[in-house]
N, C-alpha and C positions, 0 to 999 in steps of 0.2 A: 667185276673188273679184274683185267690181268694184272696181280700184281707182282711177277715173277722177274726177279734182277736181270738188268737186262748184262746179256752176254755177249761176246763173237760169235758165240755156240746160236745164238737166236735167229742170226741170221745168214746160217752156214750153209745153208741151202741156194744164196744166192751168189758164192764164193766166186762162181765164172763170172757175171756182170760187174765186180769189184772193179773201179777204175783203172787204168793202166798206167794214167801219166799221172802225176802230182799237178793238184791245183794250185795256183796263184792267187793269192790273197794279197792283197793293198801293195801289190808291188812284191810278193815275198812268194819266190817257190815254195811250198809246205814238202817237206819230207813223206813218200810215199804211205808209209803207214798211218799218219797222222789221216791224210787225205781219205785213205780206207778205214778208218775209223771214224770219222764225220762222216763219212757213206752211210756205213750201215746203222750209225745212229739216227740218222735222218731217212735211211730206208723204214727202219722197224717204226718210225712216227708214222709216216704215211701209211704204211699198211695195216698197220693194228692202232688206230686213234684213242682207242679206250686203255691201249698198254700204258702202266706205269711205269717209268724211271726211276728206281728206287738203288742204285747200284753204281753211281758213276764218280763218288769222289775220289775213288783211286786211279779214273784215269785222268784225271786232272794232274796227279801229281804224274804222273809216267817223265821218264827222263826228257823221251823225243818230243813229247808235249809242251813241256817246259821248254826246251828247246827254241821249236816252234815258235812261243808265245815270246821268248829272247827276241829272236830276232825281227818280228813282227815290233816289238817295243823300240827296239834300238833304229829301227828304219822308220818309225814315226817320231824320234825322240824331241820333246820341247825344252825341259826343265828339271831341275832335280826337284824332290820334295823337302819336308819337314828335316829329315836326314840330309842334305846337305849332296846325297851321294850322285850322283852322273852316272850314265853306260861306260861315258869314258874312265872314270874311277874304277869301276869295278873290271874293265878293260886292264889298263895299269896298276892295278890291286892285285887282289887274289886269282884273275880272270874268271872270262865267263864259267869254264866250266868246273872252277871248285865251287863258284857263289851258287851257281845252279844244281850243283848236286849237295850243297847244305841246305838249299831252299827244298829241296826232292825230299830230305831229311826231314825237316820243321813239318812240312806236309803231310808223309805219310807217318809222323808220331804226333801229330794234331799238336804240336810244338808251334806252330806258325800263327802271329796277331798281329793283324793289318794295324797301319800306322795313321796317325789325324791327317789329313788331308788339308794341304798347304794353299792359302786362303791368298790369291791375288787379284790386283785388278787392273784392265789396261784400258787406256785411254781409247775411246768412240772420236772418229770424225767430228761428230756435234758436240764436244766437251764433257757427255757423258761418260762415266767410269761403268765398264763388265768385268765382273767380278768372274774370275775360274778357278776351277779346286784343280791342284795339280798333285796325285798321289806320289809317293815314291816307286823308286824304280822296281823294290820287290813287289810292292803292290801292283801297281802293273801289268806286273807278267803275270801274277796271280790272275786278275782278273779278264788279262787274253788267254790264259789257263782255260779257265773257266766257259768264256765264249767259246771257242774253238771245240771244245764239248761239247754245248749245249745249241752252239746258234743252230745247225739246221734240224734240230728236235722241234723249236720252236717252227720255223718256216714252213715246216709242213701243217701247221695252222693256218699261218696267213693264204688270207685268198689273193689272187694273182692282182686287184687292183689297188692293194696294200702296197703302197712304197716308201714308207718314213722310218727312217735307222734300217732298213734291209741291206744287206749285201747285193753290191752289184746296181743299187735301184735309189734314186733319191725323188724329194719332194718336187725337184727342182727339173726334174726326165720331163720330154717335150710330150713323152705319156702320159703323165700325171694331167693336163690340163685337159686332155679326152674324158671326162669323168662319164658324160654321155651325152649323145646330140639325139634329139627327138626330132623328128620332121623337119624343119627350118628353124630349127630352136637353136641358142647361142648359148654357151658354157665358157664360164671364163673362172679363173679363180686370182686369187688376189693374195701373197706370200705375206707376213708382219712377223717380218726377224726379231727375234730377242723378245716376244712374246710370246704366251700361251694360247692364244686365239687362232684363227683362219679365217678369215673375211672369203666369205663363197658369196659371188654373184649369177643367179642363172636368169638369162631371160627369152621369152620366146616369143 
């Protein structure tokens, strides 16, 4: 098994296919580099399946990374955490980019300890109560840090009829109910939100 850090240098060889434009992610232009960085992470997965990633917590911390993961958090913002703190605080505070170049800090001197994750619950239609963890805001970014690295490492796993938590694809795409038709055969399936199950019906 290759177990060599993975580099730019790894996949220098494909520099001219490097995307041109910056991709769009949940609504958030990504910063050129970031975009050509999740390229060629997600190229070296495809092509060398047996490569290990042994080398990638320093791009996590990369400034335009962090960045990235900012603004990504602040354009899905719900709630502040345990800390109390809001975007809009750290906005009218120290701003984005002294807090994100201390968080760059805490990161790359392994300084940096994720916070308990703030336990709430909203009321259901039916009177039931759903309980949701809501981190803080540095937590957060950390952890759109972290995806924004690794998610298309993983995806080059998933097989094309894989659509649940993928980018781009949900459970809910008028794809997903094509699971497979056999001759005059009928495929249906059947969603149970807020459970762990999937009730699949097929019949033919």
């Amino acid at each position: 098994m290759d177990i060599r850090p993975t580099t730019e240098k790894a996949t220098a060889h494909n520099a001219d296919q490097l995307p041109a434009e910056p991709e769009v992610k949940s609504g958030v232009t990504l910063r050129l580099t970031v975009s050509q960085l999740r390229w060629k992470l997600g190229l070296n997965a495809k092509q060398e399946p047996s490569f290990r990633f042994c080398a990638l917590y320093d791009r996590v911390y990369r400034r335009h990374v962090l960045t990235a993961a900012w603004r990504l958090v602040l354009n899905n913002y719900v709630a502040p955490g345990v800390d109390g703190q809001s975007c809009q605080d750290i906005i009218d505070g120290p701003g984005a980019a002294t807090f994100l170049e201390e968080l760059h800090e805490e990161l790359r001197t392994h300084r940096y300890r994720p916070q308990p994750v703030k336990r709430v619950c909203i009321s259901k239609p039916d009177g039931r109560q759903r309980p949701l963890g809501i981190p803080t805001v540095k937590d957060r970014i950390v952890q759109m840090a972290v995806l924004l690295v690794m998610e298309l490492i993983f995806e080059a796993d998933f097989v094309d009829s894989s659509y649940g938590f993928r980018p781009g694809r949900s459970a809910r795409s008028p794809r997903f109910g094509n699971i497979s038709r056999l001759g005059d055969g009928r495929c249906t399936t059947q969603t149970c939100k807020d459970t762990s199950t999937r009730s699949l019906t097929i019949s033919f």
